[in-house]
N, C-alpha and C positions, 0 to 999 in steps of 0.2 A: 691748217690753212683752208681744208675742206671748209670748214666751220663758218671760216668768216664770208668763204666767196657765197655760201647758199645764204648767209645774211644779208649780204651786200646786196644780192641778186632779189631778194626779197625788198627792201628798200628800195629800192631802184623801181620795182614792178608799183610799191604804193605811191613814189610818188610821179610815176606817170599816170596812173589814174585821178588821183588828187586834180594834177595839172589838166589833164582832158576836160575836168569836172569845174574848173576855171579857179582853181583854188592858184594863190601864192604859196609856192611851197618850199623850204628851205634845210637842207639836211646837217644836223651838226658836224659840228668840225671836231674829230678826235670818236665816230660815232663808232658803233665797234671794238674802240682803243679802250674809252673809257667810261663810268658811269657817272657821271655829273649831272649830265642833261638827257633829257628824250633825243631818238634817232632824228625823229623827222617835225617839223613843226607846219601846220598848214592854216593857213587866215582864204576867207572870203567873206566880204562885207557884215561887218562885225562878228562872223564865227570865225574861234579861235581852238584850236588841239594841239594836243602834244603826244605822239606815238612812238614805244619803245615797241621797234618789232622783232617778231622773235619767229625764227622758222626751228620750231622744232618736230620732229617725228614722234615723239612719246606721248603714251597717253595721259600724262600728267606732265603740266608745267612749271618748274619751279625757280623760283628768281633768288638771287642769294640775298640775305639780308641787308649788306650795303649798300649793294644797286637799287633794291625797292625804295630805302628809305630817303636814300636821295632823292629818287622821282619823286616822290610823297613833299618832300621839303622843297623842292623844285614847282609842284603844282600849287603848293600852299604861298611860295614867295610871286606864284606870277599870275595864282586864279584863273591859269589856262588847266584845262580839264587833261586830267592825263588819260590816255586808256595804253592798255598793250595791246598791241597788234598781233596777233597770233595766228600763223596758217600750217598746216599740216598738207605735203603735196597731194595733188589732185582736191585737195577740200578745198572749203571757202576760207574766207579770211573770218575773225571772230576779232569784235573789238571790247575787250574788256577792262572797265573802271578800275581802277587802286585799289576801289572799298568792297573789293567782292572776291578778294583773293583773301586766304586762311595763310593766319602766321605760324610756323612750323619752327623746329627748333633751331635748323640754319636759314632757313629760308621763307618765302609766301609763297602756297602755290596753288591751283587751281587744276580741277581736272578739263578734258577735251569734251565732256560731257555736260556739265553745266555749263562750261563757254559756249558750247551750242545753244544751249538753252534757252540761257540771260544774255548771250553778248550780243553788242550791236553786229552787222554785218554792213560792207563797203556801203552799198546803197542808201541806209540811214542817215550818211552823212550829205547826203546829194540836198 
């Protein structure tokens, strides 16, 4: 249960910043439950994203195979850009594309050091 409230609570924090930033922003329904769809989806005047966020503490993140590959088929049926939302407490947020994470035997995953490196951060989307 820890799991989901430091999720939720992370969700909650992107999409009040979204909305400050005057985005429409809309959090799926079953988010945390299931992997179907991105967490959070956000529109302002023709920009469009789709953000699975993930608070995790490790220095590698890894997504299981079925949940990425939905996302993946999920940004392929709607041409909204997916990225994952990734923060580590007290860090920044890092927003990382589908195509920059490594396929592993169960999973995709990427470490906290190249998502620093290449990922976007909150402000890019402004």
């Amino acid at each position: 249960m820890l799991t989901y409230k430091k999720g939720s609570k992370a969700e909650r924090e992107l999409i009040e910043y979204f909305l400050q930033k005057g985005y429409s922003v809309i959090r799926a329904a079953g988010s945390g439950v299931n992997s179907l769809s991105p967490d959070i989806l956000a529109f302002k005047r023709g920009m469009q994203f789709a953000f699975e966020s993930k608070a995790v503490e490790k220095e590698n993140l890894n997504i299981e195979h079925r949940q990425f590959m939905n996302l993946k088929k999920w940004e392929e049926n709607t041409g909204i850009t997916c990225y994952v939302a990734w923060r580590h407490s007290g860090r920044r947020w890092r927003f990382i594309p589908l195509s920059l994470f490594n396929e592993n035997k169960k999973s995709f995953g990427i470490s906290w050091k190249t998502a620093s490196e290449i990922g976007k951060q909150l402000e890019e989307f402004v």
